[in-house]
C-alpha positions in Angstrom: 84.4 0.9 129.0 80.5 0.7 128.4 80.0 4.1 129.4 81.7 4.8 126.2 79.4 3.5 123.5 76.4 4.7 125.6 77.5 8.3 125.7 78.1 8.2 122.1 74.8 7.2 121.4 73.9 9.7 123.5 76.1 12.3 121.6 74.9 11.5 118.2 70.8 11.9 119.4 71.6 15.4 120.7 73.3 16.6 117.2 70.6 15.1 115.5 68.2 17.0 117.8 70.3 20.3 117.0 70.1 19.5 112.8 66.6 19.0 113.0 65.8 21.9 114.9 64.5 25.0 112.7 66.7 27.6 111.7 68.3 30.2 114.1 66.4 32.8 112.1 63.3 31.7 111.7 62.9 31.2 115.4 63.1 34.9 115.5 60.4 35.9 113.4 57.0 36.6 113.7 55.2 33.8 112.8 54.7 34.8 109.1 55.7 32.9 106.2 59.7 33.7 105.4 59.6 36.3 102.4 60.6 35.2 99.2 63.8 37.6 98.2 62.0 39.8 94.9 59.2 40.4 98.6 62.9 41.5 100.7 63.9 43.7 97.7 60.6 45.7 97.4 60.7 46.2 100.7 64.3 47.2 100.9 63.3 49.8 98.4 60.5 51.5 99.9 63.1 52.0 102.9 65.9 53.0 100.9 67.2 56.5 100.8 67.6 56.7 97.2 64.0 55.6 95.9 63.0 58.6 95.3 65.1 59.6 92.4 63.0 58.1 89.8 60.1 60.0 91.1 62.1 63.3 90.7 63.3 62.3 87.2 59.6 60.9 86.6 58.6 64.8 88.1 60.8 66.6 85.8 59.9 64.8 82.8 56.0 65.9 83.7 57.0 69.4 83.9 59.0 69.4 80.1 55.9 67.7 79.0 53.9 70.6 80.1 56.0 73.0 78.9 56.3 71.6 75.0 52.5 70.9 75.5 51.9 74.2 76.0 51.2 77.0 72.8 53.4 79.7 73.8 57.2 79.1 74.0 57.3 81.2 77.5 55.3 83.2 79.7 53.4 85.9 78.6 53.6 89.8 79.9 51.5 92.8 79.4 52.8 96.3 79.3 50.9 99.9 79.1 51.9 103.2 79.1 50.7 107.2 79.2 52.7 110.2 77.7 51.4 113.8 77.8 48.9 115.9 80.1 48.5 119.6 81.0 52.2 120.1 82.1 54.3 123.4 81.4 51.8 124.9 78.5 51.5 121.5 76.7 48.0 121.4 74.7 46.8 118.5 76.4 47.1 116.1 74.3 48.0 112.5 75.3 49.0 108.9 74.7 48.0 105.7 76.1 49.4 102.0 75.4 48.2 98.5 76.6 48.6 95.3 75.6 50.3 91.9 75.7 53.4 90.7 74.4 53.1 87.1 73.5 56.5 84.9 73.3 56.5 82.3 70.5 58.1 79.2 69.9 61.3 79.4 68.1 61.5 76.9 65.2 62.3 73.1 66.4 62.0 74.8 70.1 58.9 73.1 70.9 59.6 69.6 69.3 63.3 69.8 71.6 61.3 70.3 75.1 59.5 67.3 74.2 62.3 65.3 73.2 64.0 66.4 76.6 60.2 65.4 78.2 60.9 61.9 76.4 64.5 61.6 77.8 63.6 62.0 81.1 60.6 59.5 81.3 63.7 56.9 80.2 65.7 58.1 82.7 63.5 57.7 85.4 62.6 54.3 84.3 66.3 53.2 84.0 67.1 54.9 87.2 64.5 52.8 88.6 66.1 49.4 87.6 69.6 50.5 88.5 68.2 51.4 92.1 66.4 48.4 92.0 69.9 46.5 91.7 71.8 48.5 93.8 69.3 47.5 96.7 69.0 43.9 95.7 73.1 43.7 96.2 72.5 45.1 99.4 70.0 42.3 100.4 71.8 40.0 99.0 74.8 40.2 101.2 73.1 40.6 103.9 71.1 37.1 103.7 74.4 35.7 103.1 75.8 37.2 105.6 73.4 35.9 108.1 73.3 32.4 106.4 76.4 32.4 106.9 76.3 33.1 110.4 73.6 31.0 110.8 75.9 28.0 110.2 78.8 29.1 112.2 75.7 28.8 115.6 74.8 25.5 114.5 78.1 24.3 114.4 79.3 26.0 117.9 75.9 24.5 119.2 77.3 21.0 118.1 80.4 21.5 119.2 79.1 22.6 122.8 77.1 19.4 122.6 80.1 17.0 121.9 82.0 18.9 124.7 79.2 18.1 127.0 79.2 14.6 126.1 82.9 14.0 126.2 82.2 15.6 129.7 79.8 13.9 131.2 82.2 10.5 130.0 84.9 12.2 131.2 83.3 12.4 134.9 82.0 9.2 134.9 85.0 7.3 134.4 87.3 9.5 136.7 84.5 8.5 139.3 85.2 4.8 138.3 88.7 5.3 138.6 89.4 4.1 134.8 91.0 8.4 134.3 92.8 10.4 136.0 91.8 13.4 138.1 93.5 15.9 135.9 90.9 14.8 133.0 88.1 16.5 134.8 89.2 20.0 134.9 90.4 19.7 130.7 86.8 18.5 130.0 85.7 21.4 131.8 87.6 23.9 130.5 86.6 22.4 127.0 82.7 23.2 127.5 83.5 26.5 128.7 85.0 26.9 125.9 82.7 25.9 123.1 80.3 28.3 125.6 81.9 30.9 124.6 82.1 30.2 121.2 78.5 29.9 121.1 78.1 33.1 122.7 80.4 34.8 120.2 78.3 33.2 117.3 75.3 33.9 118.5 76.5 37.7 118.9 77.4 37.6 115.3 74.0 36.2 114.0 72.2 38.5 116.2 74.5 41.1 114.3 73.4 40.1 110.9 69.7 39.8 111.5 70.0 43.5 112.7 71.4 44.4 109.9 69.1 42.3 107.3 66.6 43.6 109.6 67.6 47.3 109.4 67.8 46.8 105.5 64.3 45.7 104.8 61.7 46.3 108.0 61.9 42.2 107.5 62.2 39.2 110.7 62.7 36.4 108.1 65.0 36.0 105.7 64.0 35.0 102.8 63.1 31.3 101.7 64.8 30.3 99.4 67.6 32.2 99.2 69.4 30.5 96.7 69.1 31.6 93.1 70.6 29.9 89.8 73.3 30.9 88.4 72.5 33.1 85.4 73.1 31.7 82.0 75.0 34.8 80.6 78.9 34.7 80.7 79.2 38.7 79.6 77.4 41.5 79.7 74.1 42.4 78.2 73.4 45.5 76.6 69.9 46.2 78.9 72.1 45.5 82.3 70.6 48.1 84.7 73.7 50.2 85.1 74.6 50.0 81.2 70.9 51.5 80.5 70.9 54.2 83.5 74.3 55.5 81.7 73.0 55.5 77.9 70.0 57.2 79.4 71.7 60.3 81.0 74.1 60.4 77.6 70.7 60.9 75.8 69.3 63.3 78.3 72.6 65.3 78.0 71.7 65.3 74.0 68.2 66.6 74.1 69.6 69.1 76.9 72.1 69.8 74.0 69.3 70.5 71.3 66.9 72.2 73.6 69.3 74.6 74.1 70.2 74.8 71.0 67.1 75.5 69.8 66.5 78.2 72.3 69.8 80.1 71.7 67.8 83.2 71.6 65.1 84.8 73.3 61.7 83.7 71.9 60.1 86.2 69.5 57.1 88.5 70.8 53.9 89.1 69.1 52.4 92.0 70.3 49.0 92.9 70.4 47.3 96.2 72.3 45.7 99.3 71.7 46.4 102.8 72.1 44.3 105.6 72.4 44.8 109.4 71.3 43.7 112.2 72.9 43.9 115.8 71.9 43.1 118.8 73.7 39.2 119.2 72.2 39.0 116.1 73.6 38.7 113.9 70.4 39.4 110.2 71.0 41.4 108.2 68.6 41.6 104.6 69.0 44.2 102.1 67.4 44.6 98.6 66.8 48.7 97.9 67.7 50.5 94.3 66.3 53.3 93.9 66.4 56.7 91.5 66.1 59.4 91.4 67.7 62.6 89.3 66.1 65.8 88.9 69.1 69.1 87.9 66.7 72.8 87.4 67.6 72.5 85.5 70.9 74.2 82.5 69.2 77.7 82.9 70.4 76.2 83.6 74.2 74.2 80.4 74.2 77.0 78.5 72.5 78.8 78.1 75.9 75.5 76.4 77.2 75.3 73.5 74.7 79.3 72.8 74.4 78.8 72.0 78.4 75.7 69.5 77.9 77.8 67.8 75.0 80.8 67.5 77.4 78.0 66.5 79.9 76.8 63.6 77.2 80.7 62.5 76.5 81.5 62.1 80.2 78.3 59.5 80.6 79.2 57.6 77.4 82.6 57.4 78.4 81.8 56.3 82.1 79.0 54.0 80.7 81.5 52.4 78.8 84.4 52.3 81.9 81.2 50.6 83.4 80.5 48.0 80.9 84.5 47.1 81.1 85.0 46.5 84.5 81.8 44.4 85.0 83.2 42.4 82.4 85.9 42.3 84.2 84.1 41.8 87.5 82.0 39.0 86.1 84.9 37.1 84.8 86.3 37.1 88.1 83.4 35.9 90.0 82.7 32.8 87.2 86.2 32.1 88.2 85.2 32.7 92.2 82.4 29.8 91.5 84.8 27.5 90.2 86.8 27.6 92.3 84.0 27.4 95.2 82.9 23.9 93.3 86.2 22.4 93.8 86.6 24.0 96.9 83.3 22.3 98.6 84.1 19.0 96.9 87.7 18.4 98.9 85.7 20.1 101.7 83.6 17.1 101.8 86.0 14.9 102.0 88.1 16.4 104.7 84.9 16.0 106.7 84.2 12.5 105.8 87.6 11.5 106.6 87.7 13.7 109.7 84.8 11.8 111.2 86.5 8.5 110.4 89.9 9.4 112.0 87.7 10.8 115.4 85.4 7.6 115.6 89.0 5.6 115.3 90.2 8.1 118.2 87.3 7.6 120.3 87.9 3.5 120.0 91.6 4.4 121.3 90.6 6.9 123.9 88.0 4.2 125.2 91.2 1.5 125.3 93.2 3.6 126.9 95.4 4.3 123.8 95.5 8.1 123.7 94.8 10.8 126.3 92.0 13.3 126.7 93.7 15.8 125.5 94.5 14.3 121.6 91.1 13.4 121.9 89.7 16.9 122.2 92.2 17.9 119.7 91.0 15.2 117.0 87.4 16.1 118.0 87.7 19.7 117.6 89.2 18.9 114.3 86.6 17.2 112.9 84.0 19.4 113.9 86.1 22.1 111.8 85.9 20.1 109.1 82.1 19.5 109.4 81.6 23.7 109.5 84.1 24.3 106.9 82.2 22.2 104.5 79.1 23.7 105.5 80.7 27.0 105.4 82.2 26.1 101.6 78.4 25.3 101.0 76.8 28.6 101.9 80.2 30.2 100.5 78.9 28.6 96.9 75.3 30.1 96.9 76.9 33.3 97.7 79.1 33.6 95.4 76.4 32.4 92.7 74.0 35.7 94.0 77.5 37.5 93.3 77.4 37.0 90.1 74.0 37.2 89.5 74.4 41.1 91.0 77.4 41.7 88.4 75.3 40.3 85.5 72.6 42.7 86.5 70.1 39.9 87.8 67.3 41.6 89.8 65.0 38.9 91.8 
């Protein structure tokens, strides 16, 4: 019967040994400090596949702003020609032509390419933010994933403890004679058990580091991952994905007016010279300017701007499908944290009175009141308990990280 409180004792040193102990995760890094998480984003980014679309926007918008920068409204071309010569009984005489034809800016051309120029530099920035976002979700899950994990080891590591406690009790009083043989072998087969369960959590953190680590180059996860809840309950007209889809409606627009103002072929001014010759060989030379006007190309050009107008209403209307549903989205996930609040609250309390209903089982087990096996049951039960409230916990910061994603939040 003394063995009893003495191996609890014993049991309660070694979980505190386990809760004091550093993190599964940290233990894996490299001696750095842990990251904070805006650090794990930018370096999510530079890994990501998608990062360099703002640079291509960003590259496109230099280009336009070359263009309109740039005093003719296209490339110029130069031209020359000869007619005549001493060719079935011809005098002799003989033309020749040179010049260049110069392409200028039709009216409100020039101001259009640098309204698209303008456009794009927006849509590189907001393109930007939105993959800024989009890889900060990523993170974000998977931190919580291996928080999450991360609990689920510590937990199997105190239930493997208990087991081994309850164990080595277990032994010592079948060696006393106060249990049966049979207890032995069911102690056993409990520590193999929680073994394995340790094994299989263990696997699954090692899984989620991997994947953290394949996310952001990073050992550590960041510290601290918990963020506070964002005090916004809808969403705001600069959220990341609401700005990246006004921006390509406004693109879409100046594409709409570029082309519209260059619904024809620019006009050419041309400027050569042409020298006469006749057959005494006198030399004439002559200044040539000149203007050429293109008309009627409106109704072949029309085709071009009704498609970057249906191009500007389809990313207004999926801007606005987009706004919607993370209203939506964001309802649901202030709704998810309630929920979790209550949720860790009656968790807590399960635990608490788990604990007090396996202490009173160990005082029956130790009088002989119960057998080994309701024990284990009890015990294991209360150590459920114990993870689901921890669980509930890291469930809670989660879902708060959730919601910060939805209301366009970027650490």
């Amino acid at each position: 019967m003394s063995s009893v409180p003495r191996c609890a004792a014993a049991l309660a040193a070694s979980l505190a040994l386990v809760l004091a102990a550093p993190p599964i995760f940290a233990q894996a890094g490299d001696g750095a400090a842990a990251p904070t998480l805006a650090a794990a984003v930018d370096m999510a980014i530079a890994r990501a596949p998608q990062a360099g679309l703002p640079v291509a926007v960003g590259d496109e918008a230099e280009a336009w702003r070359r263009r309109s920068s740039s005093w003719l409204g296209a490339a110029p071309s130069a031209y020359g020609a000869y007619f005549g010569g001493r060719v079935a009984g011809s005098d002799g005489a003989s033309e020749a032509d040179a010049g260049l034809r110069l392409p200028i800016w039709n009216p409100g051309q020039r101001d259009s390419a640098g309204a698209v120029a303008g456009a794009a530099d927006q849509e590189a920035l907001a393109i930007s933010r939105a993959v800024r976002l989009e890889v900060a979700g990523l993170v974000r899950e998977t931190v919580w994933e291996a928080r999450l994990a991360e609990v689920r080891v510590v937990a199997a590591q105190e239930a493997l403890v208990a087991a081994r406690g309850l164990a080595e009790s277990v032994e010592k009083r079948v060696r006393g004679g106060d249990l049966p043989r049979v207890d032995r072998p069911l102690a056993q087969a409990e520590v193999k058990a929680r073994e394995t369960a340790l094994v299989e959590a263990e696997a699954e953190l090692a899984n989620a580091l991997v994947r953290y680590r394949r996310v952001t180059g990073l050992s550590r996860l960041p510290s601290p991952a918990e963020e506070r809840r964002a005090a916004v309950a809808d969403v705001v007209e600069d959220h990341p994905l609401l700005v990246v889809g006004n921006a390509r409606a406004s693109r879409e627009a100046a594409n709409a007016r570029w082309l519209q103002s260059a619904r024809q072929s620019n006009p050419n001014v041309t400027l050569g010279v042409r020298r006469d010759t006749t057959r005494d060989n006198g030399n004439t030379n002559l200044l040539l300017l000149g203007l050429d006007i293109p008309f009627g190309a409106e109704r072949f050009a029309a085709t071009g701007v009704a498609e970057r107008n249906r191009a500007r209403v389809e990313a207004e209307v999926a801007t606005q499908l987009v706004a919607r549903n993370l209203g939506l989205d964001l309802d649901q996930a202030a709704r998810r944290i309630d929920a979790d609040e209550r949720a860790l609250a009656i968790a807590r309390e399960q635990s608490v009175l788990a604990d007090e209903v396996f202490t009173a089982n160990q005082k029956a087990f130790a009088a002989g009141e119960i057998d080994l096996f309701t024990l284990i049951r009890v015990q294991n039960q209360a150590q459920a308990a114990r993870t689901a409230a921890r669980e509930r916990a890291v469930l809670l910061e989660r879902d708060i990280a959730r919601y910060n994603q939805i209301a366009g939040i970027v650490p």
